[in-house]
N, C-alpha and C positions, 0 to 999 in steps of 0.2 A: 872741093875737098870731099874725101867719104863721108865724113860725118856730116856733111849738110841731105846725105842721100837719105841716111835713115831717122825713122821715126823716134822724138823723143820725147817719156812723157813720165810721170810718177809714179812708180809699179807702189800702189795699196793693198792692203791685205786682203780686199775685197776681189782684188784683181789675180790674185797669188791662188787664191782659192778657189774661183773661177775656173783658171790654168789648169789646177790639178784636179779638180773635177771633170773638166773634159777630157785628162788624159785616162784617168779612170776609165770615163764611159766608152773611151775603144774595147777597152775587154776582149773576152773570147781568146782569138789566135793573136798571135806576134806577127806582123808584116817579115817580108823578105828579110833578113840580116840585111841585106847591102842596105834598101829604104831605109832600116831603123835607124843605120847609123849614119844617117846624113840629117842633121839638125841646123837650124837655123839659130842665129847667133845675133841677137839683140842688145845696142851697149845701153844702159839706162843709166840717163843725167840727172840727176839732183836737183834741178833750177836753183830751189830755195833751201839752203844747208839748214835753215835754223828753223825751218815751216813744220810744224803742227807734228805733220808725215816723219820727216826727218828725225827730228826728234826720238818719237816713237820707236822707229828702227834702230837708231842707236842705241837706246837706250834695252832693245831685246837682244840687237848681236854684236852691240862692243863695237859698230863699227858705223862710220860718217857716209860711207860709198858705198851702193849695192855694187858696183863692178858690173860686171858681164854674166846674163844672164843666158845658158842653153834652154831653152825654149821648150816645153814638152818634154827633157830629158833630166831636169836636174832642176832644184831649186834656191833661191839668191844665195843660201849658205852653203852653195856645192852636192848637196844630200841629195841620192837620188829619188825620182816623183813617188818611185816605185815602195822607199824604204817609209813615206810618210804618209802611203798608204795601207800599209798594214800588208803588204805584199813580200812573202816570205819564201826561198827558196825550197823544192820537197828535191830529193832524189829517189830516181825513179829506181836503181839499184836496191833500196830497201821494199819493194812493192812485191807482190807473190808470184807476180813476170817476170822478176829481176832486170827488166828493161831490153829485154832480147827483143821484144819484137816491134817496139819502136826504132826509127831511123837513129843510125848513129848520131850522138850529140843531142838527141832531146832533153829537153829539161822542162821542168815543173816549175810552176809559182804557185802559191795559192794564199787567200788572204780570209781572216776571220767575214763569219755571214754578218749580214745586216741587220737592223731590224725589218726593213721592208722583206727581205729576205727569211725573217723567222716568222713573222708574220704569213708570208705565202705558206710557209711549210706546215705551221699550223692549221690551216684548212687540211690536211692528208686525211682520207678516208683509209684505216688502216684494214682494213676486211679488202679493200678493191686493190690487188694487188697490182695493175695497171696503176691506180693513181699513186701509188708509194713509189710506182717506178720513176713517175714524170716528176716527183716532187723531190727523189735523190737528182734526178739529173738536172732539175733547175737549180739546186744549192752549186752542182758544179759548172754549169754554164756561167755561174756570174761568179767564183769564187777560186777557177782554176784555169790560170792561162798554160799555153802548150806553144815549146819552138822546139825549130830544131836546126841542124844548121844550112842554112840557105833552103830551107822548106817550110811552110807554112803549115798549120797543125790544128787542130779542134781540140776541146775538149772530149768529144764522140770519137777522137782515136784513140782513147784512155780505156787497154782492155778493161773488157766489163767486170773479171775476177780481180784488178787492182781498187776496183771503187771504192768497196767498204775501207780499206784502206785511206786513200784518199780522203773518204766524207770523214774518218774518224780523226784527220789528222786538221782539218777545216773547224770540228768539233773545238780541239784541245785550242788553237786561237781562238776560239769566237766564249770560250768560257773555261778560263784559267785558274780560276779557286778550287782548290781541293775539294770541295764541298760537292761539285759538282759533278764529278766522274760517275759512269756510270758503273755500277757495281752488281754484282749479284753477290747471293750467300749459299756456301754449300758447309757442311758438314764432315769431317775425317773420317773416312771407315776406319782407323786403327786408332784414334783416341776421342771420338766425337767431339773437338772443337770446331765450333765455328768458323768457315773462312770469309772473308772479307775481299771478294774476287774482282781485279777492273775488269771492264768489257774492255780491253785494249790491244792493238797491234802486236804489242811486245807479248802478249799472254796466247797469241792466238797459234795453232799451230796448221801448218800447209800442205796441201798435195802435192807430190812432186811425180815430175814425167820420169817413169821408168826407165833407167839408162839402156835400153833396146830400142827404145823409143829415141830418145834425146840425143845416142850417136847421128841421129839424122839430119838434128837442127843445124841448117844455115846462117852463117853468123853474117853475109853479105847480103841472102835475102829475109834475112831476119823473122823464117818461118821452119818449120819442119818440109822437108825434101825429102819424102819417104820413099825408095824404091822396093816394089814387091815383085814377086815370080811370074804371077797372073796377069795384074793388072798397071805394071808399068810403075809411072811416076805419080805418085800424090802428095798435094802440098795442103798441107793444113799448118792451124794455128788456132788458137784464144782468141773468141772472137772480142770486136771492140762494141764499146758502148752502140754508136752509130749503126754500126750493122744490125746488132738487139732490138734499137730504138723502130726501125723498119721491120724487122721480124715481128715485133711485137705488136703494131700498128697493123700490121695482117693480121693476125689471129685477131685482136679486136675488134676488126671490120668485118671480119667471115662471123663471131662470136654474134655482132650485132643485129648482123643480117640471117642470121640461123644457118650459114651456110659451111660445107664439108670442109677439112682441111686435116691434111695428114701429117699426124704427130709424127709418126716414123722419119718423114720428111725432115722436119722441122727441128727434129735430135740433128742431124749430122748438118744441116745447110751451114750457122751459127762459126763452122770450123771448116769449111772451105771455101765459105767469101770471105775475099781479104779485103775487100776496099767499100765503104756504103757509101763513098759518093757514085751515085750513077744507080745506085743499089733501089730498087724499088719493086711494087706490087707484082707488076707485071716480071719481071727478073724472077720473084720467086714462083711465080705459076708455071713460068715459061721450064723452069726449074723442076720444079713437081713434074710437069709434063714427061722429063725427061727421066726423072727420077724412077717412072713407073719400069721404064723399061730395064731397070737395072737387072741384073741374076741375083741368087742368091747370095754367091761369092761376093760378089762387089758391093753388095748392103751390109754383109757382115763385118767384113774387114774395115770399114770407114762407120762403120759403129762402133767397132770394138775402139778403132783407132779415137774415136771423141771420146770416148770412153776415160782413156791414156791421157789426153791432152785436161782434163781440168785440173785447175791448177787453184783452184782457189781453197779458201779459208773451210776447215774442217770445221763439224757442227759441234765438236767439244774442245774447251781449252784444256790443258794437262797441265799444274802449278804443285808447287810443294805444299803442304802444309805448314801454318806458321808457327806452329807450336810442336809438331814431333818431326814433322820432317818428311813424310809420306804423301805419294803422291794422291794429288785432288785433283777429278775431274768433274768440271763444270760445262753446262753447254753455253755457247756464243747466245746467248740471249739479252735481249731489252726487259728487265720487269716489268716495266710503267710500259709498255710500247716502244714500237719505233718513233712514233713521237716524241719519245723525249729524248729521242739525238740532237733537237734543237730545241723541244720545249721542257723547261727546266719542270720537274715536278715539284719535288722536297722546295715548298719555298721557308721553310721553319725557318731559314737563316734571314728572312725577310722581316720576322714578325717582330715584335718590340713586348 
């Protein structure tokens, strides 16, 4: 008989959480679609209906039989692993990319930080602009998975002008009391009240690619397709994190070492590597190399063009006033630091 094939034994809560612990610790990217959705299918027997275990169970889900447990995918009351980990749908359609230039079908998860997690981020040296880079990208290495369909994904393909984004939306699960948003205060030019301003998505407002520009975007290669008089075909796009993350790691190894490295370069590379797998040192020297040779013409028009392409968050927000109705502009700032995107400062609501 099938049932003498498989194993049968008393799923504990010790064991349940176990389970969803090691499905957590996969993180990062989503496996192929087709792998994900081939699960294993375990029946769990009850031996002793009245044992200690049993018991217990009934008496938290109303019910005598676990039934059929999907393994990694689902937990004994059907709930997915995903929903009992704090793991929340983002769309990437609300992002300052609008999701053009990820692969058709991507989707975002992302789940409130840890404390192991707020703990790292408080180490951040906020002067060492490098270390505030490594310390946003590790909140979203462990806090933001990426698929897409039948493609596998990083979080380093998450353009790099969606992040702030993203970390603020990571923010609002990881600390949901009012008390805690961050705020700035600006003043009315036309009646001097006080505004009470969130640092928040909804408040923020965005660059947008000049429609001379944007007739060009590829909605198959999910980049701009520029054709010019001169110089032919150019494809650019918003670079992604991962690409950054390699750009960046060069200049701090030339920084380290005292050695040359050309900004001019380094403006436009950012917007015409599309992929940082394979992406490394030597790519961008080999790069530079090549770069020298360009003419006039052909530097200025792929400057001007990265120029056109940033797409992200403006350094003032634009809000009404709340008392006459006129508009306030605020800049996108942290008072306390960027530190206290994950370290609470105000802890008055702590104190007794």
């Amino acid at each position: 008989m099938a049932k003498q094939n498989k194993k049968t034994h008393n799923l504990t809560e010790e064991e349940i959480a176990k389970a969803l612990a090691a499905r957590e610790a996969e993180g990062g990217a989503f496996e192929d679609v087709k792998e994900a959705e081939v699960v294993q299918e375990e029946e769990v027997v009850q031996e002793d209906p009245y044992s200690k275990s049993a018991k217990e169970i009934e008496a938290k889900t109303g019910r005598k039989s676990l039934g059929k447990v999907k393994t990694g995918t689902t937990t004994m009351d059907g709930v997915s692993s995903d929903e009992v980990l704090g793991w929340h749908d983002f769309h990437v359609t609300g992002l300052p990319s609008k999701g053009k230039f990820y692969p058709v079908g991507t989707k975002f998860m992302i789940r409130p930080a840890k404390t192991a997690e707020i703990r790292h981020f408080s180490t951040l040296e906020e002067q060492d602009i490098f270390d505030v880079d490594d310390k946003l990208n590790h909140i979203l290495q462990n806090c933001v998975k990426v698929r897409a369909d039948k493609k596998v994904l990083s979080w380093k393909d998450i353009i790099e002008e969606d992040r702030v984004f993203v970390i603020l939306a990571i923010r609002d699960l990881t600390f949901k009391e009012p008390e805690n948003k961050l705020m700035v205060k600006k003043r009315c030019g036309d009646c001097n009240e006080e505004n009470q301003i969130e640092v928040s998505s909804k408040n923020f407002s965005l660059n947008e690619v000049p429609a001379d520009i944007e007739k060009y975007y590829n909605p198959t290669q999910r980049c701009y397709v520029i054709q010019t008089k001169s110089l032919g075909e150019i494809i650019m796009r918003p670079p992604t994190i991962g690409v950054m993350q390699v750009i960046t790691k060069y200049i701090r190894n030339k920084e380290r070492e005292q050695g040359a490295w050309d900004r001019a370069w380094i403006q436009i590379l950012p917007y015409i590597q599309q992929e940082w797998r394979g992406f490394t040192d030597k790519s961008i020297f080999d790069g530079e190399v090549d770069f020298k040779g360009w003419d006039e013409k052909k530097y200025t028009v792929h400057y001007r063009l990265a120029e056109k392409l940033r797409i992200g968050v403006q350094q003032n927000m634009q809000v009404s006033c709340h008392a006459c109705g006129a508009g306030v502009t605020a800049p996108v700032d942290f008072p306390e630091g960027i530190k206290s995107l994950f370290v609470i400062s105000d802890i008055s609501g702590e104190l007794l």
